[in-house]
DOLUM-779700 format. One record per atom (N, C-alpha, C, O, CB): residue in one letter; x, y, z. Coordinates in steps of 0.2 Angstrom, whole numbers, plus 2048, in hexadecimal, padded with zeros to 3 digits. Glycine has a CB too. Example, Ala and Ser with C-alpha at 12.3 -4.5 7.8 and 13.67 -1.06 7.14 Angstrom:
A8427E4827 A83E7EA827 A8427F0827 A8477EF82A A8397EA82D S8407F5823 S8447FB824 S840800827 S843806828 S8467FD81D 
***
This chain:
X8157D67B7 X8117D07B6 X80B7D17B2 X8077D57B2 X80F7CC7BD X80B7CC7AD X8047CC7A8 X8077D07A2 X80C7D27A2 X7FD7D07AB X8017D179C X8027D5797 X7FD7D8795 X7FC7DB78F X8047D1792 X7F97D979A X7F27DC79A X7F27E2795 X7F77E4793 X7F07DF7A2 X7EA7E6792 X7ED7ED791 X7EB7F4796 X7EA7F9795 X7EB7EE78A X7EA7F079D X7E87F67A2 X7F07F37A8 X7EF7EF7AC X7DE7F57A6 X7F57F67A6 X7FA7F87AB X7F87FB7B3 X7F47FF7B3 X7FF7FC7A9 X7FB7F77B8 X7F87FA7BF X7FE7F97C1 X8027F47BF X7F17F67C2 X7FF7FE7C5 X8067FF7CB X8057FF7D1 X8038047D5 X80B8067CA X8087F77D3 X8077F87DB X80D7FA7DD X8137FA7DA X8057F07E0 X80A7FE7E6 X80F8007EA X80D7FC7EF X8077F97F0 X8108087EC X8157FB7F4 X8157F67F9 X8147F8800 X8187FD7FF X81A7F07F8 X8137F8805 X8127FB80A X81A7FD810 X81F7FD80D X80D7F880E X8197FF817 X81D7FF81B X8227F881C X8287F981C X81A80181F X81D7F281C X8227EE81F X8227E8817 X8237E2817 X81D7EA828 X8227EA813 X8217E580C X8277E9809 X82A7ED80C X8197E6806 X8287E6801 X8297E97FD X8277E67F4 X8217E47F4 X82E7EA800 X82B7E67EF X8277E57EC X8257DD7EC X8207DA7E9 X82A7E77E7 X8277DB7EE X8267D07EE X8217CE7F4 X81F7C87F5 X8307C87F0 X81F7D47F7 X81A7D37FD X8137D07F8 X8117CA7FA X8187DC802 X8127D27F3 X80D7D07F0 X80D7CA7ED X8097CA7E8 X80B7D57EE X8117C67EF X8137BF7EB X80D7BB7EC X8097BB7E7 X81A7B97EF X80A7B97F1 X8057B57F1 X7FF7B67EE X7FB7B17ED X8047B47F5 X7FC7BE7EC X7F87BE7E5 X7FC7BC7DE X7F97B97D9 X7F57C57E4 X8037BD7DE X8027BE7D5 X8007B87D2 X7FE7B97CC X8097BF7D2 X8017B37D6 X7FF7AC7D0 X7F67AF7CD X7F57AD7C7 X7FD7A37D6 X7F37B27D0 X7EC7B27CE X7E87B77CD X7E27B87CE X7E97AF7D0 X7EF7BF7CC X7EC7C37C8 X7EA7C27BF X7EC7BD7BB X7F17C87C9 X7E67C67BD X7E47C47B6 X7EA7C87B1 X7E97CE7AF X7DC7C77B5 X7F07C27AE X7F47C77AA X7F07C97A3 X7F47CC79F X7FD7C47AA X7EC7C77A1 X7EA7C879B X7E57CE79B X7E47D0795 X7E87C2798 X7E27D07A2 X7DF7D67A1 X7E47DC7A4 X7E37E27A3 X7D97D67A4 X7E87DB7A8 X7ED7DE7A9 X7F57DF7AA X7F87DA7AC X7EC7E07AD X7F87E37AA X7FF7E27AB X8007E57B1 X7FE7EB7B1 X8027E57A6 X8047E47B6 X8067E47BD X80D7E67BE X8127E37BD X8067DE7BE X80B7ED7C0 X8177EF7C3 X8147F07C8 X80E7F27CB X81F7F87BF X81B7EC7CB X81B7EB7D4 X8227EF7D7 X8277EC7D6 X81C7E07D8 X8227F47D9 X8277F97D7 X8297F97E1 X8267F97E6 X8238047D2 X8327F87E1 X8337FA7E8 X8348017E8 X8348047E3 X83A7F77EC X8348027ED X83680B7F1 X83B80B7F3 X83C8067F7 X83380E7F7 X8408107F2 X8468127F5 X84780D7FC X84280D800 X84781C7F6 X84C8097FC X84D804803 X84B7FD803 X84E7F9807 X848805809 X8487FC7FF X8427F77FE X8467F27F9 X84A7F47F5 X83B7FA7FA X8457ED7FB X8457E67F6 X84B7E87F0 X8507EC7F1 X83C7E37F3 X84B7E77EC X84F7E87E5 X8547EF7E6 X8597F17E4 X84A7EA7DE X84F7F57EC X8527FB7EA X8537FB7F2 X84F7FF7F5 X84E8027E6 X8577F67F6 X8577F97FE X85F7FE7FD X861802801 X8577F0805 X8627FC7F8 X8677FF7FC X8668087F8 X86B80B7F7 X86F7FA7FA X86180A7F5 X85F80F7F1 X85F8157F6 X85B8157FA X85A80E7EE X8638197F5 X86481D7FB X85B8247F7 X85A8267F1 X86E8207FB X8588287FD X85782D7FA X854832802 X857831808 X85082C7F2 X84D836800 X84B837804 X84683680A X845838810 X84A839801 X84582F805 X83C82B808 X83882D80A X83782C810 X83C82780D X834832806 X830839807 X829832800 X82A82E7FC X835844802 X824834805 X81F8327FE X81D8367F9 X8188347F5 X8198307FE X82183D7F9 X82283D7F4 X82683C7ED X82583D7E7 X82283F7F4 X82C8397F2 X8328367EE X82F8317EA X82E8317E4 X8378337F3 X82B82A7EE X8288267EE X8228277E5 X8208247E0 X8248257F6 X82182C7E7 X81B82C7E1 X81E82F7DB X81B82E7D6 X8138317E2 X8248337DA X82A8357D6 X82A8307D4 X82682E7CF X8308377D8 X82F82B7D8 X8328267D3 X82C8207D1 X82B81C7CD X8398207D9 X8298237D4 X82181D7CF X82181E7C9 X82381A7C5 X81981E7D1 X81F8257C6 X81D8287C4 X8248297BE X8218277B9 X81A82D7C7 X82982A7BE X83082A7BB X8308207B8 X83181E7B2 X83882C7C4 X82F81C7BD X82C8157BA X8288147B5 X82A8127AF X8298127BD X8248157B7 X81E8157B1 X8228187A9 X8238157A4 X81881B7B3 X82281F7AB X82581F7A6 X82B81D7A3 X82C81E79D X8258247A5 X82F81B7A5 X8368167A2 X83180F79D X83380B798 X83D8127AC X82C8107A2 X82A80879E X82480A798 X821805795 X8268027A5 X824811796 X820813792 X819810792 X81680D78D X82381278B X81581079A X80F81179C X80C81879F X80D81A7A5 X80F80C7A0 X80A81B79A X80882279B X80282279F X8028257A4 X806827794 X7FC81E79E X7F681E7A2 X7F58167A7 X7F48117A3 X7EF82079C X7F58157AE X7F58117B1 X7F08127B7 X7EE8177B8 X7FB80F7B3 X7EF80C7BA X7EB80B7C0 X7F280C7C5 X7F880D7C3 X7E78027C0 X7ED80C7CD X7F280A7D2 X7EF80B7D7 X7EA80F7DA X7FA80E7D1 X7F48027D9 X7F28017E2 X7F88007E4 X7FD7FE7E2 X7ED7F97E4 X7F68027EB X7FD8037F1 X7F78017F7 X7F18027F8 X80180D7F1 X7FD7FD7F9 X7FB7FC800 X7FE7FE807 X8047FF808 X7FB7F6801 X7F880080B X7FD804813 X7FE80A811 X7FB80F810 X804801816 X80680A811 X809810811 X809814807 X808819804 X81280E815 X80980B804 X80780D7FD X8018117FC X8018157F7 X8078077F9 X7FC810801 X7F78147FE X7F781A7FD X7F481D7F9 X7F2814801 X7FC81D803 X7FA824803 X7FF8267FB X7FD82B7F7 X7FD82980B X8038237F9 X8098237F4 X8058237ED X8048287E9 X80F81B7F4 X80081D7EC X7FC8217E8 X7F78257E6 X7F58277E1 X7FB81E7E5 X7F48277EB X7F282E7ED X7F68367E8 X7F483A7E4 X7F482D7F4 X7FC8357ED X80183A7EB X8048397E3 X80983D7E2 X80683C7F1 X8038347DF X8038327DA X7FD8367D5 X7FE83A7D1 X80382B7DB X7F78357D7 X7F18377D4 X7F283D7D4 X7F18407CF X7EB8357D7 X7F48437DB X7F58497DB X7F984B7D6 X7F684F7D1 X7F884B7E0 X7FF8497D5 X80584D7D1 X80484B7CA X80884E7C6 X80D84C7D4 X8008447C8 X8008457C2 X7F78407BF X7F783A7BD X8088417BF X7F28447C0 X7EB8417C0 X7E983F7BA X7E683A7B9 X7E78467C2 X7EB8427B7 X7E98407AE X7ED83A7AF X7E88367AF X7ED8467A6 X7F28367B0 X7F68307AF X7F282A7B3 X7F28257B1 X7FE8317B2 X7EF82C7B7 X7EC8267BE X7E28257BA X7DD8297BA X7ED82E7CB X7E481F7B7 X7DC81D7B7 X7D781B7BC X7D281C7BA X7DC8187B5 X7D98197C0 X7D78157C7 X7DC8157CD X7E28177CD X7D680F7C6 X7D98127D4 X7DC8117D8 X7D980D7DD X7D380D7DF X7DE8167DA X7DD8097E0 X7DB8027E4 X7E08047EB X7E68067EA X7E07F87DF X7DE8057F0 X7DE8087F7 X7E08017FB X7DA7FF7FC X7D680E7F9 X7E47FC7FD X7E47F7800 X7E77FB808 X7EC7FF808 X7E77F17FB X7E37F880E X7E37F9815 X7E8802816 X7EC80381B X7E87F0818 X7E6807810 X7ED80B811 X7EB812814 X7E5814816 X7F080D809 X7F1814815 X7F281B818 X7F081F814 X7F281F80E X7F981D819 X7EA823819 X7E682B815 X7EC82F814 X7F182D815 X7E083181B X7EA83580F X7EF83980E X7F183F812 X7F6844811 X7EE83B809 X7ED83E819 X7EE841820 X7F483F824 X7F8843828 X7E883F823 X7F583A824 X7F9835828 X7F483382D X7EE83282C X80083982D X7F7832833 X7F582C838 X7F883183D X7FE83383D X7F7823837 X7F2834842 X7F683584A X7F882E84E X7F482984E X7EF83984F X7FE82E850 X7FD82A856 X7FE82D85D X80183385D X801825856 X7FD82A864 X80082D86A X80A82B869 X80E828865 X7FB828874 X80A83086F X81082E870 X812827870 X81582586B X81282F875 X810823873 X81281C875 X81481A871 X819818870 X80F818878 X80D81986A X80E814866 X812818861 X81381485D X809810864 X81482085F X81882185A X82082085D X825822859 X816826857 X82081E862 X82681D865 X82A815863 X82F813861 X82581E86C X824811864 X82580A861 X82580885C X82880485A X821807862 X82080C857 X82280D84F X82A80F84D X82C80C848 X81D81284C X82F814850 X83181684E X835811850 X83880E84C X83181D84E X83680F856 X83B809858 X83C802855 X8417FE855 X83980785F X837802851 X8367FB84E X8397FB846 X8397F6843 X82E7F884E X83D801844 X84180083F X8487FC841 X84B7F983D X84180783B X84A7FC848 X84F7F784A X84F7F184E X8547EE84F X8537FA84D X8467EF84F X8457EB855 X83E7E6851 X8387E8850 X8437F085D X8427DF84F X83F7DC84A X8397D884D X8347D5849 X8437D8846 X83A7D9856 X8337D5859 X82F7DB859 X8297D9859 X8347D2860 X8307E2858 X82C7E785A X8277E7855 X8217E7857 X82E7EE85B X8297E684E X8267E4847 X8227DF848 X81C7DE846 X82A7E3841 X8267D984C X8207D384A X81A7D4850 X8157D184E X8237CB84B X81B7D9856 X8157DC85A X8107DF855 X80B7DC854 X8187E385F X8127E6852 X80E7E984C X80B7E5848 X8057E7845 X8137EE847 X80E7DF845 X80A7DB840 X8057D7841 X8017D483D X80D7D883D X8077D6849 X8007D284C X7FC7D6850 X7F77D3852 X8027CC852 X7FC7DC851 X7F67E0853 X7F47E284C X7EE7E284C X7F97E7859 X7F57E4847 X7F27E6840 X7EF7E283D X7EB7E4839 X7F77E883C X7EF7DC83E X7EC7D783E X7E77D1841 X7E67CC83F X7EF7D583C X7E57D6847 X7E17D284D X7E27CC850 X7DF7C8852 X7DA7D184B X7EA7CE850 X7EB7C8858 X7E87C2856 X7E57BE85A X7E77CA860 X7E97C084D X7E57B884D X7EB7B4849 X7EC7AE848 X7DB7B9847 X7ED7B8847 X7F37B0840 X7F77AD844 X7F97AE84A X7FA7B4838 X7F97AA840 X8007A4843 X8067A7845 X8087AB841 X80279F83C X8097A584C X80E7A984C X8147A7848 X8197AA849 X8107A9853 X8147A2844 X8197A0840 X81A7A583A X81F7A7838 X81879A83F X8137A7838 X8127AE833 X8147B4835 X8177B8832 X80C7AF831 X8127B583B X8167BD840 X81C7BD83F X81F7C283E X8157BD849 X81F7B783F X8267B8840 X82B7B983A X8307BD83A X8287B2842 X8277B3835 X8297B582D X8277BB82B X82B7BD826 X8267B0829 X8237BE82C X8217C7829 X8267CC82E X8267D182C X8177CA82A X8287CA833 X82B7CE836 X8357CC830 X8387CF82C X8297CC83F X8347C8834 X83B7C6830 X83C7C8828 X8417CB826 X83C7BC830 X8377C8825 X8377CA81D X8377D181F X83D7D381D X8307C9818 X8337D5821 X8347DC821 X83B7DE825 X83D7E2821 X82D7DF825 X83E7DE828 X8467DD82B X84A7DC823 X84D7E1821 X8477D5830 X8497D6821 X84F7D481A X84D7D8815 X8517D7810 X84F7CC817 X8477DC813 X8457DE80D X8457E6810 X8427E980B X83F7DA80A X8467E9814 X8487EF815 X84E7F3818 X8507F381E X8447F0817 X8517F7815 X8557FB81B X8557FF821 X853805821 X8597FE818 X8577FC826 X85380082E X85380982D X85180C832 X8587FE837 X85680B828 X856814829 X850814824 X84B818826 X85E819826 X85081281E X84C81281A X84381281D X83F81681D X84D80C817 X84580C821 X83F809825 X83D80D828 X83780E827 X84180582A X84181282E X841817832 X83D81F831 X83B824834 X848817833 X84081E829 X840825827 X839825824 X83882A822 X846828822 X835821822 X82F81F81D X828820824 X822821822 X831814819 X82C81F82C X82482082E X82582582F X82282482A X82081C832 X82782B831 X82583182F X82283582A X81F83A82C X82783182F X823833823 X82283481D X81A83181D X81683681B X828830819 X81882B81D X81282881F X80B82D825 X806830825 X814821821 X80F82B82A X80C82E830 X80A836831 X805838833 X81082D833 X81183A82F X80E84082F X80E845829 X80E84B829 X811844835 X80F841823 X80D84481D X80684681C X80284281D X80E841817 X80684D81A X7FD84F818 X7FB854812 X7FC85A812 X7F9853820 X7F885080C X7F8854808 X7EF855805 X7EB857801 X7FD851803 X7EF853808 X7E585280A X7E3857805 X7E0856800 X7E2854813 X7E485E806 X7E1864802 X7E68657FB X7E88697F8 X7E186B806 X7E785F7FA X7EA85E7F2 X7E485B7F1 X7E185F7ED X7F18597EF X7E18557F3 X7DC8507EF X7D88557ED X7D685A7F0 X7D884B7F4 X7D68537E5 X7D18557E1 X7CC84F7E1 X7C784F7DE X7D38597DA X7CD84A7E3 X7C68457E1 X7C38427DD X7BD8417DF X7C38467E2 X7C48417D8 X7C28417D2 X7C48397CF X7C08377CB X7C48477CE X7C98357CF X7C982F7D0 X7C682B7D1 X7C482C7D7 X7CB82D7D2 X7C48257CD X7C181E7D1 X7C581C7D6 X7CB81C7D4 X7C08177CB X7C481A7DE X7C58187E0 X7C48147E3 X7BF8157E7 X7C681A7E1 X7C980C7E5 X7C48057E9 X7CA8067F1 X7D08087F1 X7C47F97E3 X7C58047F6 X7C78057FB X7C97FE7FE X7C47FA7FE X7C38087FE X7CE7FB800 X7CB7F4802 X7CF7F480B X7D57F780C X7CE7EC7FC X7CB7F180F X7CD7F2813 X7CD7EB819 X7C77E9818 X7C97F7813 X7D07E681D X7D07E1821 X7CC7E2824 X7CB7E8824 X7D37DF823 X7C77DC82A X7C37DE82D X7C47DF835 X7C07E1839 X7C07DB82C X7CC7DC834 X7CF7DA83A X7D47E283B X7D87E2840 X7D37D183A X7D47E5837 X7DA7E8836 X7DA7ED83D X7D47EC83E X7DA7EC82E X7DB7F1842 X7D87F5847 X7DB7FD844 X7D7802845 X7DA7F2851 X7DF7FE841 X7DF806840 X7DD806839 X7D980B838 X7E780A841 X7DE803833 X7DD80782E X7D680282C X7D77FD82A X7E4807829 X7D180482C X7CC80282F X7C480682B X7C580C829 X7CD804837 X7C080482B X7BA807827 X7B880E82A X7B5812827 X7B5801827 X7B980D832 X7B8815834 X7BD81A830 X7BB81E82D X7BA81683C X7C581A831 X7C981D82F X7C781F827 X7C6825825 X7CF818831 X7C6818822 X7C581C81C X7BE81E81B X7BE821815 X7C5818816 X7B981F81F X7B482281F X7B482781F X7B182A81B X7B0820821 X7B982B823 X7BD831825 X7C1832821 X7C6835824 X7C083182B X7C283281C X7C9833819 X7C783380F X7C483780C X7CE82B81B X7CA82C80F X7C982B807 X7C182B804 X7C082E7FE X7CC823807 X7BB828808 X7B3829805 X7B2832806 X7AD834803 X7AC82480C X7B7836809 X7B583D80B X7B883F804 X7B5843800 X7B7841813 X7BE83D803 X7C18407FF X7C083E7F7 X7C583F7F4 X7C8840801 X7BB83B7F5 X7BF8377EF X7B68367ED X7B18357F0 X7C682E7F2 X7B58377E7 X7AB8387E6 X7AB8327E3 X7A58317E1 X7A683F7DF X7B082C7E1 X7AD8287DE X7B08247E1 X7B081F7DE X7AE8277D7 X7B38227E9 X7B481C7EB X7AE8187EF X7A981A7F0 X7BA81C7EF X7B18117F0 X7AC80E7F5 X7B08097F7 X7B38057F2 X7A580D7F3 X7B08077FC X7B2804801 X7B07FC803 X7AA7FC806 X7B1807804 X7B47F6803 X7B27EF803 X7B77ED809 X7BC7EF808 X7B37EA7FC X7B57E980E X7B87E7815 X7B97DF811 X7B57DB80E X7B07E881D X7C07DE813 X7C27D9810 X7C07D3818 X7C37D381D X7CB7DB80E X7BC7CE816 X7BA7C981B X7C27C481E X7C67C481A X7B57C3816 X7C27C2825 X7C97BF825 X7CF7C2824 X7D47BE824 X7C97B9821 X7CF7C9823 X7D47CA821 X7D67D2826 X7D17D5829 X7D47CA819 X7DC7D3827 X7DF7D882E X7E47DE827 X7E27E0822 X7E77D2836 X7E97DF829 X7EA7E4828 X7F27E1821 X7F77E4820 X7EC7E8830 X7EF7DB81E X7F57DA819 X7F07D4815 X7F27CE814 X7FD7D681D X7E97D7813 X7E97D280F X7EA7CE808 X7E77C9805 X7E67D280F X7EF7D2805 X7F47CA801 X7F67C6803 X7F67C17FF X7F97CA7FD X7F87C680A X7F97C080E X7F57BA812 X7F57B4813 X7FC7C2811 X7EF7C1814 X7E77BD818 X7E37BA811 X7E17B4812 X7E07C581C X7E37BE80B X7DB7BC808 X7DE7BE802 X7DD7C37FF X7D47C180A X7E37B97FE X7E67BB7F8 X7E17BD7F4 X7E07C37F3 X7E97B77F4 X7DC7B77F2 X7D97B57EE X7D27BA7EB X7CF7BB7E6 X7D97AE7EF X7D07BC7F4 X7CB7C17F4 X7CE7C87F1 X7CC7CC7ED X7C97C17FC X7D47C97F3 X7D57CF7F2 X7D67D07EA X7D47D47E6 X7DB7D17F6 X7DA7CA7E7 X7DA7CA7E0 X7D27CC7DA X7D17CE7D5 X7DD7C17DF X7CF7C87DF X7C67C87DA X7C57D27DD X7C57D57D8 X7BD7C07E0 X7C57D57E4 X7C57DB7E6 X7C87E07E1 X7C57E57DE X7C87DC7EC X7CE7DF7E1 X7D17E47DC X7D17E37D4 X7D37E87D1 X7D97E47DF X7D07DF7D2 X7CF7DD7CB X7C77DE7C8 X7C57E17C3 X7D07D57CB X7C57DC7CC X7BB7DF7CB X7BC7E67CA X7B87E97C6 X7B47DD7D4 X7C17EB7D0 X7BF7EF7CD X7C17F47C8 X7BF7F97C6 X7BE7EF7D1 X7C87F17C7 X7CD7F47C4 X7CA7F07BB X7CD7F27B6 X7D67F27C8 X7C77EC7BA X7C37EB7B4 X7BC7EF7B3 X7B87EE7AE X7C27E47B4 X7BA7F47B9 X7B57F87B8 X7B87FD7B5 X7B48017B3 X7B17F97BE X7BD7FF7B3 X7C18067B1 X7C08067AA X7C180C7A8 X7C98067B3 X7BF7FF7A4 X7C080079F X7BB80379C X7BC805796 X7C27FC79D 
***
């Protein structure tokens, strides 16, 4: 989207994929930037794409993108599970990555969980109420259940349950942490409602690792704000990704 001359590559998270981000595009800025919204092996355009579903696969085929589209130097935001994706983007090829926009995402640690609840994660790649459970606790038990239902149902039709399956592992206990060199602009954005991926978490994480981020608590918004706070998030990520030139 756009014809900008600063290209930015979003990644889409666990329960998204590339069209999750429908409700900003109307009012991203295409004349300062240009926009690829890329699926992951499973995902939307590519669900029937068979591979690993490793994030490192994930930042491969980013990276293999870009270049098919003869954009050598780009931004990039990923959300959730995308975060950590462009992360391990920046690793394996730093000179290409100008920036980075960190939306509600996964450190490059993973995420401990207890038993219980990585049991319920793992179960919910076949069980589409267990998802619409996850999407209302990630989002503070406040939205409409008619929206719970519809993000549950989209994430179901826009992914394949092995895909699904095999991706939180990949998220969860991937750890590449002593790769980070830190040297990246980095924006953090975070919901307020969100209860794990949370201003403690990146204070612990991404502000330790990274000498030029900083971190903005997105108002009204939980753990999916292109859907909570389009319009905030659009001014968030654009303010700062026009600091880069």
């Amino acid at each position: 989207m756009g014809n900008g001359p600063h290209p930015v590559l979003v990644l889409h998270g666990w329960f998204g994929d590339a069209h999750a981000f429908e409700p900003i595009e109307p009012w991203l800025s295409g004349d300062a930037f240009t926009y690829i919204f890329m699926d992951c092996r499973g995902y939307g355009g590519m669900r029937e794409a068979r591979g690993a579903y490793t994030i490192d696969e994930v930042a491969s085929d980013a990276l293999d993108l870009m270049t098919s589209l003869g954009l050598e130097h780009f931004s990039v935001a990923g959300h959730s599970m995308g975060g950590m994706a462009i992360e391990r983007i920046a690793v394996l090829a730093p000179a290409r990555v100008r920036g980075m926009v960190a939306i509600a995402p996964v450190p490059c640690g993973g995420v401990a969980y207890d038993a219980d609840t990585r049991a319920m994660l793992e179960a919910a790649a076949a069980d589409v109420g267990l998802r619409r459970g996850i999407i209302d606790r990630s989002t503070g038990g406040r939205l409409p259940a008619s929206w719970l239902d519809w993000k549950a149902a989209y994430s179901m039709s826009r992914s394949s349950a092995g895909a699904f399956a095999a991706y939180f592992p990949a998220w969860a206990d991937t750890d590449f942490g002593d790769d980070i060199v830190g040297a990246h602009p980095l924006k953090v954005l975070v919901g307020e409602h969100d209860p794990t991926f949370n201003t403690v978490l990146m204070e612990k994480t991404y502000l330790r690792r990274y000498r030029h981020a900083s971190l903005e608590v997105m108002r009204n918004a939980g753990h999916y704000p292109m859907n909570e706070t389009p319009l905030a998030l659009v001014a968030a990520m654009e303010a700062f990704l026009a600091s880069l030139f």
